[in-house]
C-alpha positions in Angstrom: 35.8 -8.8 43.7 33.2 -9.3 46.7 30.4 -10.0 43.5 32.9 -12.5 42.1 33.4 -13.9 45.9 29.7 -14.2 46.4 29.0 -15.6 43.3 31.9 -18.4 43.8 30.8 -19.7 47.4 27.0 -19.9 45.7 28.1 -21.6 42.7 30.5 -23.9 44.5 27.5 -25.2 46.0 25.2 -26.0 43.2 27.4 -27.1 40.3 30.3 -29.1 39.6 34.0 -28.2 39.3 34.2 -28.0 36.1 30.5 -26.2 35.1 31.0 -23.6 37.9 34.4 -22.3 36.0 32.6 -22.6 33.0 29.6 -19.8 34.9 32.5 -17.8 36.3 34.0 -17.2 33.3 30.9 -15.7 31.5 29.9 -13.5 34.9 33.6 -12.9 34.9 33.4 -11.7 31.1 30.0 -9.7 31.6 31.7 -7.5 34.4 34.6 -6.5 32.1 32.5 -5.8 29.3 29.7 -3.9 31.0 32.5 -1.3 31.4 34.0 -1.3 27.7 34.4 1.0 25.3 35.8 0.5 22.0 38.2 3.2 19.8 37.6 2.6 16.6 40.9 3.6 14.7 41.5 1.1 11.7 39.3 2.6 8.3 39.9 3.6 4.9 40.1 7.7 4.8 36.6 9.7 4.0 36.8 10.8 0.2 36.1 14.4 0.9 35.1 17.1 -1.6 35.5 21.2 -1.0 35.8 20.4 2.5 38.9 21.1 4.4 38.6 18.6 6.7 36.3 15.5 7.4 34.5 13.2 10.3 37.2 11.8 12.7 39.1 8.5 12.2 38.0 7.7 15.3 34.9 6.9 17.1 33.9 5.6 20.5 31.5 2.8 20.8 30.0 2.0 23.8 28.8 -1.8 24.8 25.1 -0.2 25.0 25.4 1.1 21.7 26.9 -2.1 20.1 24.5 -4.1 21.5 22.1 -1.7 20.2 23.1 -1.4 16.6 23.9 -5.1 16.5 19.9 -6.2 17.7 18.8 -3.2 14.9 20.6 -4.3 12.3 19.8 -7.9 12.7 15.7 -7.3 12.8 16.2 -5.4 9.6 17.7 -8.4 7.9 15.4 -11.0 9.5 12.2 -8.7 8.7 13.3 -8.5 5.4 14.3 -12.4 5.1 10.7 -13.0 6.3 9.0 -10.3 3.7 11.1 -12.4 1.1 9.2 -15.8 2.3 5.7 -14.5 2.1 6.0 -12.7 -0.7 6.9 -16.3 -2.2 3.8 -17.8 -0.2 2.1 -14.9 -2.2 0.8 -13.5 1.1 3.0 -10.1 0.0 1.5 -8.6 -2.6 2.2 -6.0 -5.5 5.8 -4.1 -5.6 8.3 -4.8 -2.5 11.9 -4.1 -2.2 14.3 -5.2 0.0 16.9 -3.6 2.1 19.2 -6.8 3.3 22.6 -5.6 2.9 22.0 -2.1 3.4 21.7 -2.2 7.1 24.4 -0.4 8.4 23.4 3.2 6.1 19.6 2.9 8.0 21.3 2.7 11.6 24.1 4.9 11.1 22.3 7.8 9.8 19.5 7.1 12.9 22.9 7.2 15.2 24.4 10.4 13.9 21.0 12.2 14.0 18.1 12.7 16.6 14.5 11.4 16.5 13.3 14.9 15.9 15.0 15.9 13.1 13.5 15.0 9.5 13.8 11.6 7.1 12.7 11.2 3.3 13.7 8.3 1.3 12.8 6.0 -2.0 10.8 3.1 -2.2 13.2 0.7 -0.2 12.3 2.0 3.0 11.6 -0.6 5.2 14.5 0.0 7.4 14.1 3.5 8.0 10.4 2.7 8.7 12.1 1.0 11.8 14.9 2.5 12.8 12.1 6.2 12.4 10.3 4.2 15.2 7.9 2.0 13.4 7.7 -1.9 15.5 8.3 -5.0 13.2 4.1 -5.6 13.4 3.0 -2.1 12.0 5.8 -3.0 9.4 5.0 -6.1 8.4 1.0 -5.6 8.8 1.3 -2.9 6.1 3.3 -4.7 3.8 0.3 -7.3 4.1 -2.0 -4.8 3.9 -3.7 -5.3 7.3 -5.6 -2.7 9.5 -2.7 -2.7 12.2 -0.4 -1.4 9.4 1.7 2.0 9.7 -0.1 3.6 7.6 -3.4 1.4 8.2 -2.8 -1.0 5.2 -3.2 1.5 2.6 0.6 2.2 1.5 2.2 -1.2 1.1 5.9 -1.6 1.1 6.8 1.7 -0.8 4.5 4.0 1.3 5.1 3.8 5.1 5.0 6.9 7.4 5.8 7.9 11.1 6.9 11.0 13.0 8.5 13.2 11.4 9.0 10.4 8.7 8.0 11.3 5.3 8.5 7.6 3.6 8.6 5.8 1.6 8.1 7.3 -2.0 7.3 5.0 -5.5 8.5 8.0 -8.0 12.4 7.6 -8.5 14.7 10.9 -7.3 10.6 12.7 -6.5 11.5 12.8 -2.8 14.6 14.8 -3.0 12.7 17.7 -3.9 10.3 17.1 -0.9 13.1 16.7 1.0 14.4 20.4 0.6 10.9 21.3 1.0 10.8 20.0 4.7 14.5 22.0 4.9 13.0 25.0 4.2 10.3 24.7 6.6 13.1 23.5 9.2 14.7 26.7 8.2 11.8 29.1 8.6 10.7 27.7 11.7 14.1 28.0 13.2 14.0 25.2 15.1 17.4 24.0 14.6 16.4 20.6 13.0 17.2 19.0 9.5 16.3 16.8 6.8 17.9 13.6 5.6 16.9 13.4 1.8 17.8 9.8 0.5 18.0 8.4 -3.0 19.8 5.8 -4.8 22.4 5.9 -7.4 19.5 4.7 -10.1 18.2 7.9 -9.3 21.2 10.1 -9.0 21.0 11.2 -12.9 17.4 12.6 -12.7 17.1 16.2 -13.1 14.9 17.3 -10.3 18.1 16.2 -7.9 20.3 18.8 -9.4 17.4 21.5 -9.5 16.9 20.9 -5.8 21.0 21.1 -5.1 20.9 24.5 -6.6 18.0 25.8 -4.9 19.3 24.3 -1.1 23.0 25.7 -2.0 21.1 29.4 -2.6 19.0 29.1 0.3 21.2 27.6 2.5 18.8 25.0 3.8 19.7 22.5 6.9 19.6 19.5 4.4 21.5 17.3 3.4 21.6 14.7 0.2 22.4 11.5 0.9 23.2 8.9 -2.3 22.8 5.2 -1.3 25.5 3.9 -4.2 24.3 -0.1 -4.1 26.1 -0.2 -7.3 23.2 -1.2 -9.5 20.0 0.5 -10.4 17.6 -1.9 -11.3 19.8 -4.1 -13.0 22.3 -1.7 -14.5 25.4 -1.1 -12.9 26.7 2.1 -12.3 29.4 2.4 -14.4 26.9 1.7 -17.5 24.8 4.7 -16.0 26.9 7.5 -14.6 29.5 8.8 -16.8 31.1 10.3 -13.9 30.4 7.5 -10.7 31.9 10.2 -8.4 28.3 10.8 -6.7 29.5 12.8 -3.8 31.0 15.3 -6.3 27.9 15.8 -8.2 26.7 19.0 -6.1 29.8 20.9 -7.6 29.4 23.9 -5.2 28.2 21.5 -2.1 30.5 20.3 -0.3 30.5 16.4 -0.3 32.1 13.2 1.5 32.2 9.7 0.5 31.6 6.5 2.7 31.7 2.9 3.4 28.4 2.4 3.5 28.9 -1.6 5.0 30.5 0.6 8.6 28.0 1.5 11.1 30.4 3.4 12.6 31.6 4.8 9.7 28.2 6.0 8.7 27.9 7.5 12.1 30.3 9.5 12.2 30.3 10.7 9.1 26.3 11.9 9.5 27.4 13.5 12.6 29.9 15.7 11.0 27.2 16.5 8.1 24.6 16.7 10.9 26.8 19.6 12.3 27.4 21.3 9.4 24.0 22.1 8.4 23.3 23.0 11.8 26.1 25.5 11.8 24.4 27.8 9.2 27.0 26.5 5.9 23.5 25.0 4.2 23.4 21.5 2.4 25.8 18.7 2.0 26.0 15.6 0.0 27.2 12.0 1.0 27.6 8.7 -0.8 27.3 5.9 0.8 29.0 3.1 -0.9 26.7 0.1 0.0 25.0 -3.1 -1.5 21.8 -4.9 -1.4 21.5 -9.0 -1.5 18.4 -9.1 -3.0 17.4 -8.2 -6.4 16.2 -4.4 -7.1 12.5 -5.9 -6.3 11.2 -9.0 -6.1 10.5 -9.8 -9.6 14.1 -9.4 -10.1 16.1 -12.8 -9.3 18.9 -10.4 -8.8 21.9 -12.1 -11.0 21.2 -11.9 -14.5 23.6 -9.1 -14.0 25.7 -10.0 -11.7 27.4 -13.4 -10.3 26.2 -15.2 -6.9 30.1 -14.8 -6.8 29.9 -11.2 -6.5 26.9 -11.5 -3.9 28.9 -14.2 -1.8 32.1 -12.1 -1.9 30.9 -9.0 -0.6 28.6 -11.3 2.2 31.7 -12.8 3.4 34.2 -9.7 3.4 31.8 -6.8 3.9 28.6 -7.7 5.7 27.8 -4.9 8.4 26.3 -7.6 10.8 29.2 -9.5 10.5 31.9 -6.5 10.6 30.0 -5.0 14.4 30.1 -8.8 15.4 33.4 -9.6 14.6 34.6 -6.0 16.2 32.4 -6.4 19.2 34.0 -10.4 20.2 37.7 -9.0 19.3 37.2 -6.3 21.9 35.6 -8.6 24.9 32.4 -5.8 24.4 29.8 -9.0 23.7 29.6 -12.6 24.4 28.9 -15.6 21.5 25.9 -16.4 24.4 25.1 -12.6 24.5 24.8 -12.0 20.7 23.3 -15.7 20.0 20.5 -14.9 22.7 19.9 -10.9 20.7 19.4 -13.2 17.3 16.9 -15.8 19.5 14.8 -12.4 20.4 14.6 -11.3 17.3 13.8 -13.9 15.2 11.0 -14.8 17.9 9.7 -10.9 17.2 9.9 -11.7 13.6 7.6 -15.0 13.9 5.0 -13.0 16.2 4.9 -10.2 13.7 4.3 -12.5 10.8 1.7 -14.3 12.9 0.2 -10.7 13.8 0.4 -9.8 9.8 -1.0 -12.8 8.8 -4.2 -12.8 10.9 -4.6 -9.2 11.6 -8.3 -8.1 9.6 -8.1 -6.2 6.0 -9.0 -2.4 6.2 -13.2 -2.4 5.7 -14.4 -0.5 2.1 -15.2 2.2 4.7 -11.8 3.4 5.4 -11.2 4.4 1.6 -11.7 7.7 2.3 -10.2 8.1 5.6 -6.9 10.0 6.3 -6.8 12.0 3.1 -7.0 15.4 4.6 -5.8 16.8 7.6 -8.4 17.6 9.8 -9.5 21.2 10.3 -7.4 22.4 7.0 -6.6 26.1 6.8 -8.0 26.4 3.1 -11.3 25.1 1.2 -10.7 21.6 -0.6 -13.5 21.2 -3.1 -14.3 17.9 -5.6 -14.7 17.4 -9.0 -16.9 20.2 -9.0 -16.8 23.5 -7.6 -20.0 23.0 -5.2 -18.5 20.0 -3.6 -16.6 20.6 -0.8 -14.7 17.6 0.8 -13.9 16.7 4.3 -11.3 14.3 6.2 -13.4 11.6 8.0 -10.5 10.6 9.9 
């Protein structure tokens, strides 16, 4: 109260009657929420398979963490809105896929895990490149294919890299297998961390994913398989692929949950709860994410020759994980309309200086083609063409 008292005899002297309520109310409304959490009780139940139990009902949310999530969530989908503009102004070239839609799955997973365990995804992997720790200029400099890029301009959309980030991969369902592969390693090492091994439900029939579900279940390996289920792959839905659409039953012996993928929240919680079973010792797990992208599958792919802009606007109004935190974060007093308005300012100002930065920012000289190809000081001869030629990393 002696803040408010303070901030009443100031005002009372530099504003009008009317305009210092009008300040007092927003000061009054930033000390209530600073202090805020919100229960989050209202969600459909987790579809749960050989598990006796699931995540919690309920999660906490703090104002920090809304915030947080909300100012994430909203550079993905501007970044990607942007992406989509210059790769009209052909200034994007070559394959690109966008993530708009999918928001929540990339920041939820981020939230229920920590920066030092282990990430592998598919080719839409912009928003794990971010929420890994790549900025919105190394981002959008690669996808231009500028020297300031993530991976230095060489990779494009489909191949960016960071700590303990393995991308960003072109071959559909090839990164699952990888994915175990980092498990293992996790496992040997005993370090206690994990690996997150994405794919989508285009992917979900290939063969190497159920190879690598047997080989995790028998080795127990800290892993676990997470299907993205946009409902279409490419442009085919998934009832037309899958005769069974039930992807977080397809590990049979691993255990599996499935989840509204539009929830932050929701995704949070439920990679917690996988989180700590892996780390508990009981080996892999599967989720399903049940999610949707706005775009097309890339950007040669208008995006409704299968479907309806109906669809598309139906699932934007009702389901849109920006809008869903929003509207939960001004129901519970957690955020202002000034608060979140001046979070969408910042970011779509970051957005303009990275485009300016990938627009401008020099192409990688000849000279680089051979840099970064090997590790430096590798443990084992790499030789050329021919036996006598050794070769070298010039990074």
């Amino acid at each position: 109260m002696f803040c408010l008292k303070v901030v009443h005899s100031t005002l009372s002297h530099c504003l009008g009657l009317s305009s210092w309520l009008a300040q007092l109310q927003v000061l009054r409304s930033i000390f209530v929420m600073s202090g805020r959490r919100y229960t989050w009780s209202e969600t459909s139940q987790f579809d749960l398979h050989r598990l006796e139990e699931g995540p919690p009902l309920t999660a906490t949310l703090t104002r920090e963490e809304g915030l947080k999530y909300y100012r994430t969530m909203q550079t993905i989908r501007r970044m990607e809105l942007k992406a989509d503009q210059l790769y009209k102004q052909k200034i994007i070239r070559g394959f690109c896929h966008l993530y708009d839609g999918q928001e929540a799955c990339a920041v939820g997973i981020e939230g229920g895990i920590t920066l030092s365990d282990h990430l592998i995804t598919a080719y839409r992997a912009h928003g794990y490149t971010l929420t890994r720790g790549g900025t919105v200029r190394e981002i959008m400099a690669e996808l231009t294919g500028r020297r300031g890029g993530i991976a230095k301009g060489k990779g494009g959309s489909m191949h960016m890299y960071t700590k303990n980030f393995y991308g960003g991969n072109g071959i559909v369902g090839a990164q699952v297998p990888l994915g175990a592969g980092v498990a293992l390693a996790c496992k040997y090492l005993g370090n206690d961390q994990l690996c997150v091994s994405l794919y989508g439900d285009g992917a979900a029939n290939q063969g190497q994913i159920f190879e690598t579900y047997n080989m995790s279940s028998l080795w127990k390996l800290p892993i676990i398989f997470i299907c993205e289920n946009n409902q279409y792959g490419m442009g085919t839905s998934v009832e037309r692929s899958s005769a069974s659409t039930e992807y977080y039953k397809r590990g049979d012996y691993i255990p599996g949950l499935r989840v509204d993928g539009m929830d932050v929240l929701c995704v949070r919680e439920a990679t917690k709860f996988a989180a700590d079973h892996c780390r508990s010792g009981k080996g892999p797990i599967l989720m399903e994410l049940q999610t949707y992208r706005y775009h097309g599958h890339s950007m040669s792919d208008p995006g409704v020759s299968y479907r309806t802009r109906e669809e598309i606007q139906e699932v934007r109004s009702k389901s849109d994980p920006i809008s869903m935190l929003k509207d939960r974060m001004l129901s519970n007093n957690m955020a202002s309309i000034e608060e979140l308005k001046e979070i969408d300012i910042a970011v779509r100002k970051e957005i303009e200086d990275a485009a300016q930065f990938a627009t401008t920012d020099p192409e990688p000289p000849l000279d680089d083609l051979c840099s970064h190809i090997f590790a430096n000081d590798q443990p084992f001869e790499v030789r050329g063409a021919t036996p006598w030629t050794k070769l070298t990393s010039t990074s």
